[in-house]
N, C-alpha and C positions, 0 to 999 in steps of 0.2 A: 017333537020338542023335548029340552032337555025338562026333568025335575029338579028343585031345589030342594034339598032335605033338611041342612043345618041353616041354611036362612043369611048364610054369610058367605064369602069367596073368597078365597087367597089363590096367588099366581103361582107354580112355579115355571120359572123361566130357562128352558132349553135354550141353548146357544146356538145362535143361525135361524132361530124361528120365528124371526119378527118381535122377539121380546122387546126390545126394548122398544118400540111403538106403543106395544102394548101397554108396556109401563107409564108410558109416557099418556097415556089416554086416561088411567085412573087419576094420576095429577095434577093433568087439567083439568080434569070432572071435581074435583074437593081442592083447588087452587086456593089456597088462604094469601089473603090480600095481602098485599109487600112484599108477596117472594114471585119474583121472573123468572119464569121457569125455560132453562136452554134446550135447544130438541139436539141431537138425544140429551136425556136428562144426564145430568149431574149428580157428584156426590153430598154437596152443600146446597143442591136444590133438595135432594130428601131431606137434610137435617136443618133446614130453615122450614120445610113444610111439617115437619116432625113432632114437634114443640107444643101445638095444641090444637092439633089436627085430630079432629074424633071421627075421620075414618080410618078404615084399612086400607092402608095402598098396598100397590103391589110392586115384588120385586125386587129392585133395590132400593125404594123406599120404602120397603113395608118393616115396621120397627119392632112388628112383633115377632119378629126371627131371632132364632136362640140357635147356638150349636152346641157340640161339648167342646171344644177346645176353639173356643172364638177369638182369635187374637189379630192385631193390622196383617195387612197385606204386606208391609214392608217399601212396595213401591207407589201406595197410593195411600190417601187419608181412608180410605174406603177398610171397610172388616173383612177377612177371611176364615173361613171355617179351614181349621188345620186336621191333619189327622189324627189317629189316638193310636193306643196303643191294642186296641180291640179291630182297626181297621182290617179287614180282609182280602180285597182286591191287589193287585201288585201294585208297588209303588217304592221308585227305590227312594232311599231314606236321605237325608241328607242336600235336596235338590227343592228347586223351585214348585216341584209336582208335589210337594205334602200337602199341597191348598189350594183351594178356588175361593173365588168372591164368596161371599156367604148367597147369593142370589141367585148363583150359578150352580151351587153345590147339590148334588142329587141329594134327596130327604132319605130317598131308601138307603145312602151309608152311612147316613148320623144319625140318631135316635130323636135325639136331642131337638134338630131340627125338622124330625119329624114329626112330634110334639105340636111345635111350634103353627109347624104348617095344617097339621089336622084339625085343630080348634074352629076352623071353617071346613065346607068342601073347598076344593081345591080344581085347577084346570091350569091345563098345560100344551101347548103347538107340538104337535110333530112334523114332520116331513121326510121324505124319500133320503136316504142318507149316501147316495150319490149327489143331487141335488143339494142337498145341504156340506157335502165335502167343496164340490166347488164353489159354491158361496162364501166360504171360509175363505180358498186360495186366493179368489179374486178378491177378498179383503184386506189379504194378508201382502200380497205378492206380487199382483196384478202393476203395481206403478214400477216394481223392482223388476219382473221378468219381463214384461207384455202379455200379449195374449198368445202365448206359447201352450200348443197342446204339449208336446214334450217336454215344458218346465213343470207342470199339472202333474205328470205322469210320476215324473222322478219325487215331486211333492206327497203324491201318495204312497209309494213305498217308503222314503224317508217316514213319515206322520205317522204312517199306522206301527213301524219300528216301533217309534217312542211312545205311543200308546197303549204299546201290548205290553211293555214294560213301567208303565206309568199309565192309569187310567184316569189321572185326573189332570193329562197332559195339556197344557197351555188351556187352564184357568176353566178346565172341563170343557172345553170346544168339541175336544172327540171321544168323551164318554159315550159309551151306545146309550140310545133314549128308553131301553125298558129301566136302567139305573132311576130315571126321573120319576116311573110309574108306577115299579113296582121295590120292596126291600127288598136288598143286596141284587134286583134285575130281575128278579124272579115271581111268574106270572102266577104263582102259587102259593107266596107269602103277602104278608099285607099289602092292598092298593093305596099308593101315595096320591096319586092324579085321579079323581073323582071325575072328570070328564076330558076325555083326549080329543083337542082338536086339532085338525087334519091343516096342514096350511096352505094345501092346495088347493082346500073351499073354505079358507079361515073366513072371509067377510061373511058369506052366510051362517056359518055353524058359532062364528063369535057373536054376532048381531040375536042369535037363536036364545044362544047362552046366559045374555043379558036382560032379553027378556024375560026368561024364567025366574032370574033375579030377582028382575026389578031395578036393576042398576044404570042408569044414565050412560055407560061408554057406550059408542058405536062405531062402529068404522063404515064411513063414506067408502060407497063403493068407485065413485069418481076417483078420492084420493088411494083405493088400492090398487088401482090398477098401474104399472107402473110402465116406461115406455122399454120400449126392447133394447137390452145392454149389447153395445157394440162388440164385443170378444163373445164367441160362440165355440166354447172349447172342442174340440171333437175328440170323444174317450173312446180309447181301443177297447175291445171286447177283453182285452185282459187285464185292463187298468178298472174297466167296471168290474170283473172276477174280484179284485184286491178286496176293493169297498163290501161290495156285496157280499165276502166270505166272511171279512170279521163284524158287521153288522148283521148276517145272518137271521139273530133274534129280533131284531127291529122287522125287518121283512115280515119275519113270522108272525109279529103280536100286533103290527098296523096297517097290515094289508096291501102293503108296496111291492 
């Protein structure tokens, strides 16, 4: 069973890792009356629960996120953490990649909202990052191509292109996940994620976590289980090469 040490939680939420359930289970757990809350959550459902809400949500509700350079998104009413000028990762200048959602944003390349986020422990989903590549496509792609293994294939070398030149490529979707757990990715400087759960035992190891709390979420195992998705990509041994090489340290530091 996990420990609690700081007595409090904050989330941070990887992209592809069932975040937003997650999220969506703290809001229903602290639901302040007259706000209807839409699944997946919304941006005017955080800031109607916001108001005089004496919990911490998590996520993209959680209010007490700060960055250093926090300014809109541009295409949504929602906040984005933008880069600075201390930023170190590649990122070219000038393009939609100087920013993710502020919820999205890894804490280890902002200070600012690492702050933010360590004021509690902290806990965060990982998963196999082939698994989680195709998760992305079929969300992105899946109604535009079919279930084409050769549209997948051509998708991964386009995506990982624009990431190895942009790591905060489309709204941090293909940040590697040590960026979320450790500063600047690195297993050797400050830990951002106080407990890493696995998302391929998230029902038990999230149900475990809570309990240690003390916190009312749970996840029903009935509702995880989900039915088998009809498109069943089949990846060449050199398209898993692709993922697997520039993910590399995720392998390393989560045991995939």
């Amino acid at each position: 069973e996990p420990t609690a040490s700081k007595g409090c939680l904050s989330f941070i939420h990887i992209p592809k890792t069932g975040g937003s359930s997650i999220e969506f289970l703290a809001a229903e757990a602290y639901q302040m009356k007259g706000v209807a809350l839409s699944s997946p959550l919304e941006w005017g459902d955080c800031k109607a629960m916001a108001k005089k809400n004496p919990h911490r949500l998590w996520g993209m509700c959680d209010q007490e996120l700060k960055c250093e350079n926090l300014k809109g998104c541009g295409i949504s009413s929602a906040d984005c953490c933008h880069i600075n000028k201390t930023f170190e990762p590649a990122v070219k200048k000038g393009n939609s990649n100087e920013k993710c959602s502020m919820w999205h944003f890894p804490p280890g390349l902002d200070p600012i909202l690492s702050k933010s986020m360590l004021t509690c422990d902290t806990f965060c989903v990982v998963r196999d990052p082939v698994s989680k590549f195709v998760s992305h496509w079929k969300w992105r792609n899946l109604g535009r191509t079919g279930c084409s293994s050769e549209a997948f294939a051509q998708y991964v070398v386009e995506e990982l292109q624009k990431t190895r030149e942009d790591i905060l490529h489309e709204d941090c979707h293909f940040t590697p996940q040590v960026y979320f757990v450790w500063k600047w990715g690195q297993p050797a400087l400050e830990r951002q994620c106080t407990h890493v759960l696995h998302m391929e035992n998230l029902t038990q190891e999230f149900n475990s976590l809570m309990r240690a709390y003390n916190l009312p979420m749970k996840i029903d195992p009935k509702n995880a289980a989900r039915k088998s998705e009809d498109c069943k990509v089949n990846i060449s041994a050199e398209t898993a090469s692709l993922i697997k090489g520039y993910y590399a340290e995720d392998y390393a530091a989560f045991g995939y």
